[in-house]
Steps between C-alpha positions, in 0.01 A plus 500: 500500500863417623741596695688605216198694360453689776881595580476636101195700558612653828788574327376656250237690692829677716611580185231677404468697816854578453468611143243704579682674798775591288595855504421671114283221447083616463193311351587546155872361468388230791232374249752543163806313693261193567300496161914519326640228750224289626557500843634723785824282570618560154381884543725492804806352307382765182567807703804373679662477200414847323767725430436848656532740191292828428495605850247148608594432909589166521159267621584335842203321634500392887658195560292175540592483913323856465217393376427220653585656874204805379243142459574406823450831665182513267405143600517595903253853441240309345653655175610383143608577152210540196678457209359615115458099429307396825133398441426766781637787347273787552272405187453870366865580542580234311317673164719771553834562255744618817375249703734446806695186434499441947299638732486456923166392658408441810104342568276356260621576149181373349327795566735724231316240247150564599276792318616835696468896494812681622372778714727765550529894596706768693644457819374824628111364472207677646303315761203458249734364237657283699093367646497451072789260495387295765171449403535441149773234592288363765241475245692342206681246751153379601459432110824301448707774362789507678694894572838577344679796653779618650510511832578853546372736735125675455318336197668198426520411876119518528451309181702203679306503799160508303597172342644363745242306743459282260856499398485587113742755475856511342757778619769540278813730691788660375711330759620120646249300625629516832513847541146686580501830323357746633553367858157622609380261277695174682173376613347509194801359270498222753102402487519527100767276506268205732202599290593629176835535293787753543666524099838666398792549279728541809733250596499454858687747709380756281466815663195759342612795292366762287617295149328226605143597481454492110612173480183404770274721329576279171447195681187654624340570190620187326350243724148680514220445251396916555634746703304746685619850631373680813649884568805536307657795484622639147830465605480143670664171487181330523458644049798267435290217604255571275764559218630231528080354537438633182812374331382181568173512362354457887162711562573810628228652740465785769289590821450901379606780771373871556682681230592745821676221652884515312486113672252432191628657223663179390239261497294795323699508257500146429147502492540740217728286254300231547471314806210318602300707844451299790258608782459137622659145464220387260660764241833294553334148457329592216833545370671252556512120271345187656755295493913541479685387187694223465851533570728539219867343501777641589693766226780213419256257423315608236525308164501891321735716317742614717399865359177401667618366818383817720166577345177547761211343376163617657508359860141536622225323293254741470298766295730802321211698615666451870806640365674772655426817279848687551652331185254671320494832647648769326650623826813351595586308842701751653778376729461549836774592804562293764648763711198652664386127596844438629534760715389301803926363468648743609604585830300820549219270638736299687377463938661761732461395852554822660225638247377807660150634613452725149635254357260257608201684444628573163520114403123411663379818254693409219330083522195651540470671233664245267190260564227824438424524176138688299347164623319545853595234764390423826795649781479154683606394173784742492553411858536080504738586181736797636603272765503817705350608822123602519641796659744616214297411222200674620732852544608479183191460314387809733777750396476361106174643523597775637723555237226451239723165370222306591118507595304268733177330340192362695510148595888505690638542119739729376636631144801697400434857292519484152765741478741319773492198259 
């Protein structure tokens, strides 16, 4: 290749970032304005020119300076661009019809390719659900499935860190690259991006907001072969994942929760319109295809009718019977709020350092019994994961029983009441 090849293609490769970071412009009318003018420099020129009429804001893409300052601040993180035509495009994503045109990654994007479950649940997860995540993760990573989730607190957080010893695990944030969100999680966004891959939408800079998480819970669900739920709430964010799961024609599964436990009430009612019950990773692999499809070109490309040109043809290579049942159900996919599942952005939980006494107490009870659940555990369990004192922990249990919230078991275990659930 020369030197005049390669100026052309970098050139046209900013272009296409640029294009695609264009305010107004989405998946759709980024794949329509290259299949109509061939290439993103004429795109750029196309929309330059168009008259503003019918209320249409005028299309002003960053400049090229802009662009190619955010690859050199890529380039010195360890970071880079993914764009819809790369050969590593997440494979899966690329099946999808509102495939991002760009994403950010940081780590080893080969791993969004591979054959992989998204695992994904409430933040608020019980200590036992949480034990679920990790082991089932643990277990699948040790089979060469890599772990898709988001990186958010409780479930998603454990799924990482199950997958993550031997580094097959994708977390895909609502935010930059270079911004760990939550912060408790620093650590963890940090040894994902050494072992694993960190995935977004989010240019970089981008701080995390409420609006943002649909758009990851998309991603989520696109670049998985199945998606599998652990304690959900009716009400939480976690359901759009699988939405958006079943949408795509992924596998849809669930780890099924006390029906006393409102934490389960989502996942049990996936179970009932269809999704496939998991009590151990061999009901995942037994799910999932052999072997990944082969990648299909990008939207612009296609030799097709242009009426065509978005179509999704079947992206996973194996047996209808493995289908997803919730096309077929008669019951539809109801959509789900992200507000309950958000709630951890607001202020309310925000640090107080002159936090009193009470108030203290109040917050060791209240962790407590967010990781108790119908499930016994062990209270060195609930100990080593309160990241409280012996001391505290140990009172609180003692005036929770008291209180007939929660009853000790033989064997150091203890279970919360039925009717505190």
């Amino acid at each position: 290749m020369n030197d005049v090849t390669i100026t052309q293609t970098l050139h046209e490769r900013i272009a296409m970032i640029r294009l695609a970071r264009t305010p107004h412009i989405g998946p759709v009318k980024f794949y329509r304005l290259l299949a109509i003018y061939g290439t993103a420099s004429r795109a750029l020129h196309a929309i330059a020119d168009m008259p503003r009429t019918n209320g249409i804001k005028q299309l002003i893409p960053p400049s090229q300076t802009q662009i190619e300052d955010e690859i050199a601040f890529l380039e010195k993180t360890g970071s880079r661009h993914i764009l819809r035509s790369d050969p590593d495009y997440p494979l899966m994503m690329a099946y999808t019809p509102d495939a991002p045109p760009l994403l950010f990654c940081r780590g080893n994007i080969d791993l969004a390719s591979m054959i992989s479950v998204a695992i994904v649940g409430g933040r608020n997860a019980s200590l036992a659900g949480i034990r679920i995540a990790e082991s089932l993760s643990a277990e699948l990573a040790s089979a060469g499935i890599c772990v898709i989730s988001g990186l958010a607190r409780g479930i998603d957080t454990a799924a990482h860190k199950g997958a993550l010893h031997p580094g097959l695990t994708v977390a895909v944030i609502a935010g930059a690259l270079d911004i760990a969100y939550p912060p408790e999680n620093a650590r963890l966004h940090e040894a994902i991006a050494e072992k694993g891959c960190l995935l977004t939408e989010a240019p970089p800079g981008t701080e995390t907001l409420a609006r943002h998480f649909p758009r990851r819970n998309r991603l989520i669900a696109g670049i998985s072969q199945a998606c599998l739920v652990i304690e959900a709430s009716e009400r939480s964010g976690t359901l759009i994942t699988a939405r958006h799961a079943a949408a795509y024609d992924r596998t849809i599964m669930a780890v099924p929760g006390s029906p006393l436990d409102p934490r389960s009430r989502g996942g049990n009612d996936l179970l009932r319109q269809g999704a496939i019950l998991v009590e151990n990773a061999q009901d995942i692999l037994s799910c999932l295809p052999e072997e990944v499809p082969a990648r299909p070109p990008a939207p612009w490309s296609r030799e097709e009718d242009p009426a065509q040109l978005f179509g999704t043809p079947d992206p996973r290579g194996f047996e209808q019977a493995k289908y997803c049942a919730f096309r077929q159900h008669s019951k539809p996919f109801s959509e789900p709020q992200e507000e309950d599942d958000l709630s951890f952005l607001t202020e309310n939980e925000a640090e107080n350092p002159e936090e009193t006494e009470e108030n203290h107490k109040e917050t060791i009870r209240e962790a407590v019994l967010l990781m108790l659940s119908l499930t016994p555990i062990m209270v060195d369990d609930l100990i080593s994961r309160c990241q409280f004192s012996v001391s505290d922990v140990m009172t609180t249990l003692s005036e929770l029983e008291v209180e007939g919230m929660i009853e000790s078991l033989p064997g150091g275990q203890v279970v919360l009441m039925p009717e505190t659930a």
